[in-house]
N, C-alpha and C positions, 0 to 999 in steps of 0.2 A: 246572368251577365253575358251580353253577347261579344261577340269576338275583338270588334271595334273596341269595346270597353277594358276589356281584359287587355287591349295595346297601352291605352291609357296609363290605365294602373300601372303595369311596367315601367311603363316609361316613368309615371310620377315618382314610384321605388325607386329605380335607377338614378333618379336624379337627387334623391334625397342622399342618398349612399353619397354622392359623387359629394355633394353640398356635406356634409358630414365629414369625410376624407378631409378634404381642404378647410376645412374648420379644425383641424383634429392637428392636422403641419401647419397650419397657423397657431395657432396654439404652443405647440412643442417648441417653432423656431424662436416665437415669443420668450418660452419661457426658458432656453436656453440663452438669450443673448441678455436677457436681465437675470439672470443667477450669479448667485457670488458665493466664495469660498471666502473661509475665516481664514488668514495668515499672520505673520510678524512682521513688524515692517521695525527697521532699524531707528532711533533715535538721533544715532550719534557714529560718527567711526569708531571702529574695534579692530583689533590685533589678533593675528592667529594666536591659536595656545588660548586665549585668553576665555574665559569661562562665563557661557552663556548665564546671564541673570537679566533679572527682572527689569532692572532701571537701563538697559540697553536699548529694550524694544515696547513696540506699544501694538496691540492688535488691530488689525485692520479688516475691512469686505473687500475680498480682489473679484475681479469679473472672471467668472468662471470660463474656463476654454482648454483648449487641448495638451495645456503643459501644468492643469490647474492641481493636477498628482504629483507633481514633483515641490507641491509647496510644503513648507514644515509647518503642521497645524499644532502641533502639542507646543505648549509654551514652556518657559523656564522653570517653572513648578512641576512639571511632570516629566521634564527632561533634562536630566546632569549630563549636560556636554560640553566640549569645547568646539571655538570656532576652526573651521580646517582654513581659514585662509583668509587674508586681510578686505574689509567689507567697508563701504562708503554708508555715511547716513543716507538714509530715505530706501537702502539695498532693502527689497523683501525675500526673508530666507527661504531658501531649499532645501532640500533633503541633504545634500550634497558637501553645503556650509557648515553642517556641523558634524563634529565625530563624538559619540559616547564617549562619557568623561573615563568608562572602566575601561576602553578599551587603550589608554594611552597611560603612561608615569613621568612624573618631572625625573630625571636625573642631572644631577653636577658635574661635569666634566673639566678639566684646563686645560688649554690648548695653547700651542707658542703661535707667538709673534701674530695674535688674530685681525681679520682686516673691521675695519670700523664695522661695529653693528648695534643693532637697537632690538628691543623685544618685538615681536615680528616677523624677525628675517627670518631665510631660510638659508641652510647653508648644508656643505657636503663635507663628511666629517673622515679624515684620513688618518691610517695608525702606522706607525714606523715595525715593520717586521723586521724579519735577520737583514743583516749587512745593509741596513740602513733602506730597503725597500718599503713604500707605501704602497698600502692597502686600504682601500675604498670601501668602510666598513657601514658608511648610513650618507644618505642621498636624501636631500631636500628634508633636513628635518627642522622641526620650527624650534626659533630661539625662544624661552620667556622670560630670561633674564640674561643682565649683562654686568659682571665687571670685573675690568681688565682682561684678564687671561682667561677667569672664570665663567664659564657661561651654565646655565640651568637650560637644557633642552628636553624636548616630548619625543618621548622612543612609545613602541610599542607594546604594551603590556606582557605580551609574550616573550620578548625580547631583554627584560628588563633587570633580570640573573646576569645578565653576559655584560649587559653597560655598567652593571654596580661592578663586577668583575676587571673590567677594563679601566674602567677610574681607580679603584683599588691598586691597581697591580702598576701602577703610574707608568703608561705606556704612550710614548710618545704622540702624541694629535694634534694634526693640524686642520684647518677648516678652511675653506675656502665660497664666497656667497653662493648659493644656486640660483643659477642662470636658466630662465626656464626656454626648453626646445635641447639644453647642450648634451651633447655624449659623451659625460666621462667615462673611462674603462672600466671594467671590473677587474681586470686584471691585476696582480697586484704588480709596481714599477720597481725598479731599484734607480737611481740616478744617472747611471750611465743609459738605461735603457730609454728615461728622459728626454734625455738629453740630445740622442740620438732621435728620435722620434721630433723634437723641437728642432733641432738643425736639420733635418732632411735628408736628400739624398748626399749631400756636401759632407755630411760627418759619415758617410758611409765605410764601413772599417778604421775606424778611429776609435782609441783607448783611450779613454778618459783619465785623468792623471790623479791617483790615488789621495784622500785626503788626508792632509799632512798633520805626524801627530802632535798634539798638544804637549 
C-alpha cells in the first residue's frame, strides 16, 4: 500500500470514528429526552396526617430529567405512610410528601379555648409550667382530628412516652395555628415577660399587676 493510500485509509478510519461519536450523542440525547420514570400522581386533594392509600393516587410515565430521583415510585402497597403536608389533585409525589407511617403516633391531647381548626392544620402546641409560664413544647404539628377542645395530633414516634405523659398528667395547653416563616421562642415565657416583650419599649420597667384571686 503506498503512502498516498495509507492517507486515505486514515482519513476514511477517522471519519468513520467521527460518524460513529455523533451517532452515539445522537442516540443518548434521544434517548434521554424520551425516557420516563413511573410516579404517583394524585387523584383528588388530601390532608396531611392522612394516610397514603391506594384510591388516592393512580400511576403515571413522568418524563425523565434531573429531579426525576426525588419521585416517590413505590406505591401504597409497598409503602405505609402518611402525607407530610396538604397536596392538590393532579400533585405528583415526592420523596418529601410522605413520612413513614412507623415513624410518627396519633395522640389526644385538650387544649383551652382553641382557634378554629380542621384536620390538616398545623399548629404550635404550648404547656403552662410553674407560675403560670408557657413553654413551647411541639412546633408545626399536624392536626388529624378535631373536636372541640379535643384534638388527635401526629408526634413523633420517639417522642410519644412524653405526649401520652403530658395528656395524662392534665397539663395545661394551649395551641395556637402555625404560621409558616414565623419565630416562635423557645424559651419558655411567663405573662409578665409577655407582655413586656408585646408592649415594647413603653412597658419598660413596669410590674404587671398580679392576678386577682378567685
Amino acid at each position: 500500500m503506498t503512502t498516498s493510500q495509507r492517507r486515505v485509509a486514515a482519513v476514511a478510519a477517522l471519519s468513520a470514528v467521527i460518524v460513529l461519536s455523533l451517532a452515539a450523542i445522537i442516540y443518548t440525547e434521544h434517548a434521554d429526552a424520551t425516557a420516563t420514570v413511573t410516579a404517583w400522581q394524585l387523584t383528588h386533594n388530601v390532608l396531611a396526617g392522612a394516610t397514603y392509600n391506594a384510591g388516592d393516587v393512580e400511576q403515571v410515565q413522568v418524563r425523565a430529567g434531573d429531579a426525576d430521583g426525588n419521585y416517590e415510585t413505590a406505591g401504597p402497597q409497598a409503602f405505609a405512610a402518611r402525607y407530610a403536608t396538604n397536596l392538590s389533585e393532579h400533585d405528583i409525589l415526592r420523596n418529601d410528601d410522605l413520612v413513614p407511617a412507623a415513624d410518627q403516633s396519633e395522640v389526644a391531647i385538650t387544649v383551652v379555648d382553641p382557634p378554629p381548626l380542621e384536620p390538616g392544620d398545623r399548629v404550635d402546641v404550648y404547656a403552662t409550667v410553674s407560675s403560670g409560664t408557657q413553654a413551647l413544647i411541639g412546633r408545626g404539628m399536624v392536626v388529624e382530628a378535631v373536636d372541640g377542645s379535643a384534638l388527635t395530633v401526629l408526634v413523633s414516634s420517639r417522642d410519644e412516652a412524653s405526649w401520652v405523659s403530658i395528656a395524662a398528667a392534665s397539663v395545661g395547653l394551649h395551641v395556637a395555628r402555625t404560621t409558616v416563616g414565623s419565630g416562635a421562642g423557645e424559651a419558655p415565657l411567663s405573662a409578665s415577660d409577655a407582655i413586656r416583650i408585646l408592649c415594647g419599649a413603653s412597658c419598660t420597667g413596669l410590674e404587671t399587676a398580679p392576678t386577682p384571686s378567685p
